[in-house]
C-alpha positions as CSV (number, residue, x, y, z in Angstrom):
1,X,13.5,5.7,11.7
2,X,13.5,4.6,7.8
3,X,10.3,4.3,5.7
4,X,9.8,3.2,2.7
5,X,6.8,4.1,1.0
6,X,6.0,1.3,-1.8
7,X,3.8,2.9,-5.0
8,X,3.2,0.9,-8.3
9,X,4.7,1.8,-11.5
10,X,2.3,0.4,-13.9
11,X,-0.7,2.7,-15.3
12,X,-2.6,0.0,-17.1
13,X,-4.8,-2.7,-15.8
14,X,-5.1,-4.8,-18.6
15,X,-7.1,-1.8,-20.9
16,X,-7.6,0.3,-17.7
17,X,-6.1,3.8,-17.3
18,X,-4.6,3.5,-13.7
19,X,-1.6,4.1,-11.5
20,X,-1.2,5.1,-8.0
21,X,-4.6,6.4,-5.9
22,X,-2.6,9.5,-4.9
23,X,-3.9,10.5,-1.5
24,X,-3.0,7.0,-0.1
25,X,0.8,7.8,-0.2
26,X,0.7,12.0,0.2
27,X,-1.7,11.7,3.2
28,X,0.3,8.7,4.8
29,X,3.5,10.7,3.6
30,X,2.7,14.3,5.8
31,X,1.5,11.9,8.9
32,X,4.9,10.8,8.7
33,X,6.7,14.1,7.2
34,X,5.0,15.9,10.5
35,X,6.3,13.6,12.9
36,X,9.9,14.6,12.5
37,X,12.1,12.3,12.5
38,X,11.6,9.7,9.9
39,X,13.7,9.3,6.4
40,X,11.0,8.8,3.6
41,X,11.9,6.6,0.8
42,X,9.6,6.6,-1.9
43,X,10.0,3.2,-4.4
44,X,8.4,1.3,-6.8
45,X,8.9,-2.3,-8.8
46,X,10.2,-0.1,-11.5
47,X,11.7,2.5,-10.1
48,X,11.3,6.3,-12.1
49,X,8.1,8.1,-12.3
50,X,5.4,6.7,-10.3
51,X,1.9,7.4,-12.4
52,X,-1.0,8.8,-11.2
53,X,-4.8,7.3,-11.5
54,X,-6.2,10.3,-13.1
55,X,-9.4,9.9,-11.1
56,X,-7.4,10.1,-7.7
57,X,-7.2,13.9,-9.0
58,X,-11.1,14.3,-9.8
59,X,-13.0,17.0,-7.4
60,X,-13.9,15.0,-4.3
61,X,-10.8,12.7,-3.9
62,X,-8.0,15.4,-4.7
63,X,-7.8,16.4,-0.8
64,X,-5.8,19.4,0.4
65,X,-2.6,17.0,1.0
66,X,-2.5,15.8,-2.2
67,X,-2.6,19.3,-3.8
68,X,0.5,20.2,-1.2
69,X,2.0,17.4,-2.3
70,X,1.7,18.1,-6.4
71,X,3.3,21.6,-4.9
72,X,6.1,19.9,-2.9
73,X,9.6,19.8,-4.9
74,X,10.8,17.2,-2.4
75,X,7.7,15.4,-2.8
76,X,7.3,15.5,-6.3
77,X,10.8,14.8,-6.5
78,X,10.6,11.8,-4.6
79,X,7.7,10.4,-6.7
80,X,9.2,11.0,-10.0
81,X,11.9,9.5,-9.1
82,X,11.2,6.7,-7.0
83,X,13.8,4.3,-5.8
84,X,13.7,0.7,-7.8
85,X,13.2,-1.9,-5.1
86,X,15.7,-4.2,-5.9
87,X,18.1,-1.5,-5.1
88,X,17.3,-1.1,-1.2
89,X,18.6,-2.3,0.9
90,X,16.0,-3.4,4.1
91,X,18.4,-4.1,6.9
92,X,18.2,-0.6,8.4
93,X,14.3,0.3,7.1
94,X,11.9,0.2,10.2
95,X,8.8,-0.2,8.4
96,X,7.6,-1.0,4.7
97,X,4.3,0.7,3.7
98,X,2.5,-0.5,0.7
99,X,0.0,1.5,-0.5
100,X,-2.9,1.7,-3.0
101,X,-4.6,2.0,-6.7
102,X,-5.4,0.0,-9.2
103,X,-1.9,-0.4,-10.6
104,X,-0.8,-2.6,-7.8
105,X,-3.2,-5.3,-9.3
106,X,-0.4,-4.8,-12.4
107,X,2.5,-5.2,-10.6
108,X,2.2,-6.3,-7.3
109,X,1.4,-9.6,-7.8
110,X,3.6,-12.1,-8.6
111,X,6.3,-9.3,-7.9
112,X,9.3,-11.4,-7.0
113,X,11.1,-7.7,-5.6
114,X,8.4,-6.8,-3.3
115,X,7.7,-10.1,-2.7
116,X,11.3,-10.7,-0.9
117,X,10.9,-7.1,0.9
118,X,7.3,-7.6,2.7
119,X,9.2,-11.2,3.8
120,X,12.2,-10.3,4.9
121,X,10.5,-7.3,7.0
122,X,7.8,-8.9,8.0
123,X,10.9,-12.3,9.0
124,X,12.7,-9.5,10.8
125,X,10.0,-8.2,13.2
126,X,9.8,-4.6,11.1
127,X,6.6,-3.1,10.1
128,X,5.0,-4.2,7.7
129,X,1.8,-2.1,6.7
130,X,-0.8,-1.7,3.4
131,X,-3.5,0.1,2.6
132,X,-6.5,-0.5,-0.4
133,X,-5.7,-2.7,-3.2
134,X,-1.6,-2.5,-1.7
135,X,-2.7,-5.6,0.6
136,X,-2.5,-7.4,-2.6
137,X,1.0,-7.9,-2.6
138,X,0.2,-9.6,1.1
139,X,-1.4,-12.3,-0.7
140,X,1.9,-13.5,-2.4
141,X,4.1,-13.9,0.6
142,X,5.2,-16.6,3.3
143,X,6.6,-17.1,6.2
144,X,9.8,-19.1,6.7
145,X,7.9,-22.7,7.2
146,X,6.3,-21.7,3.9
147,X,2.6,-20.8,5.2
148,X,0.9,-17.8,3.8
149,X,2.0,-14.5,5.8
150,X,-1.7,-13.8,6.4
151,X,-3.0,-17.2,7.8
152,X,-4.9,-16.8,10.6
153,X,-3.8,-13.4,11.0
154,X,-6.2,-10.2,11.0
155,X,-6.7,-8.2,8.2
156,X,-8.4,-6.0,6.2
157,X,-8.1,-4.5,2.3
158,X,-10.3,-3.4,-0.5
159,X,-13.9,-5.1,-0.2
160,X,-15.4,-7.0,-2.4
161,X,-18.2,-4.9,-2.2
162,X,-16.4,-1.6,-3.3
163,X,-15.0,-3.3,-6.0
164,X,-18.0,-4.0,-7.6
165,X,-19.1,-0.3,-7.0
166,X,-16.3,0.5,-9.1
167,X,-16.9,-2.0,-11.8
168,X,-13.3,-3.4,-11.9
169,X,-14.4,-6.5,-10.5
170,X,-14.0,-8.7,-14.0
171,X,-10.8,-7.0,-14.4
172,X,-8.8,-7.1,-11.2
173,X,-6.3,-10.7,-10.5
174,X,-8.9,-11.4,-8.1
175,X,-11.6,-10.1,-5.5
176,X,-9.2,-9.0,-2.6
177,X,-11.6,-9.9,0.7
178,X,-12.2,-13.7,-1.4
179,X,-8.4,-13.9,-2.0
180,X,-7.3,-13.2,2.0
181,X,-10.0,-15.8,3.2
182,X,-9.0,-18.4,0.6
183,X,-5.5,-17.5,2.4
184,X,-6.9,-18.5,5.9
185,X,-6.8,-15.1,6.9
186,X,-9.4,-13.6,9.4
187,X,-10.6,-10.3,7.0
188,X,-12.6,-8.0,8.9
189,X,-14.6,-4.9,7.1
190,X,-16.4,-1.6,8.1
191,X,-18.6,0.2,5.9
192,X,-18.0,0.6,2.0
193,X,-16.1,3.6,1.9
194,X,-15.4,4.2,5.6
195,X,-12.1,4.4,7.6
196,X,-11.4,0.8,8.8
197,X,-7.8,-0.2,10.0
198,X,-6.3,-3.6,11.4
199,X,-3.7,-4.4,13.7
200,X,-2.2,-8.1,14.0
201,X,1.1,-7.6,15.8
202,X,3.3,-5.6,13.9
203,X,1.4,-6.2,10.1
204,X,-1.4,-3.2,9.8
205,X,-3.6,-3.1,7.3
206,X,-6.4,-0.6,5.6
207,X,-9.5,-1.2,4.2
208,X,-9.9,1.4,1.0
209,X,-8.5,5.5,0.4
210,X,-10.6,6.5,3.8
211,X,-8.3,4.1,5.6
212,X,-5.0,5.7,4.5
213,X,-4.5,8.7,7.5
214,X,-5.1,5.9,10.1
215,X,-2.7,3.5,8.5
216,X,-0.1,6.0,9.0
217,X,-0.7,6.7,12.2
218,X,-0.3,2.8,13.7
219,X,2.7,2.6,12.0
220,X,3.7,5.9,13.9
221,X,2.6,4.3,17.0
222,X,4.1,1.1,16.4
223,X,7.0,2.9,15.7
224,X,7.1,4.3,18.9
């Protein structure tokens, strides 16, 4: 089975210090490490060094698998030199993953490269999962009649509710939860900063960094 794990590559939202939330791609990265038998692609809309949101590394957040992974060489390797999207190639890839931080509001949207790959998994009856403020790049893409992927389909991502608890809110693109209903989708969410995971067929989504673990582990069982 092929995985490829989707990080940003920008580290600035607008005057923002940002990048990737780290433990929503090293968590989801030993769930899939520890099952076995999965090839893990790391990429990125740049491709290169992936950059880390500095406060993903604060006391409290920094969880034991993202200090293994900071310790990994394959790991690190894999993160400092992520693939450039544009240069996979999906046919053989069983499930795209897109995951989280404030970076992805950068480059995410209106990201023609991942914008092709979520639709031409998603067209193809792969996996197609996100977690946190990676289900922006959802918001972007169609299906082949030209309807929004997530009309009338179940969903979840970053609340509108946490992002005002992080005072980002006048900064991000838009408020993710108010974007997916303007979509038509049917967004569900649990508590600010607790676990909450949704499956519609084969597109899973998370709420927030709580969510990332479970995330994982649906596109494990999916995959089986």
């Amino acid at each position: 089975m092929k995985i490829v794990l989707v990080a940003t590559s920008a580290s600035k939202l607008k005057s923002h210090d940002t990048g990737l939330w780290i433990h929503e791609l090293a968590s989801p990265y030993y769930e899939f490490v520890e099952k076995g038998d999965y090839e893990i692609t790391i990429a990125s809309p740049a491709g290169g060094a992936v950059p880390i949101d500095a406060g993903s590394m604060a006391e409290g957040f920094f969880n034991d698998e993202c200090k293994k992974f900071m310790h990994d060489p394959i790991a690190i390797g894999k993160l400092s030199h992520s693939v450039k999207l544009t240069d996979i190639d999906w046919e053989p890839v069983d499930a795209i993953f897109m995951t989280g931080g404030h970076g992805t509001c950068t480059d995410f949207v209106g990201q023609p490269s991942l914008k092709s790959a979520i639709e031409t998994m998603y067209n193809s009856g792969k996996v197609v999962a996100a977690v946190c403020h990676g289900v922006l790049a959802l918001a972007d893409c169609e299906l082949e009649d030209g309807t929004s992927l997530v009309k009338g389909k179940k969903v979840t991502g970053f609340s509108d509710s946490e992002e005002e608890a992080v005072q980002l809110s006048k900064i991000v693109p838009f408020l993710l939860e108010t974007k997916l209903k303007e979509l038509g989708a049917n967004y569900s969410k649990g508590s600010d900063w607790g676990a909450h995971v949704v499956t519609d067929g084969k597109l899973i989504t998370g709420q927030n960094p709580q969510s990332a673990d479970d995330v994982a582990r649906a596109v494990i069982e999916m995959l089986s």
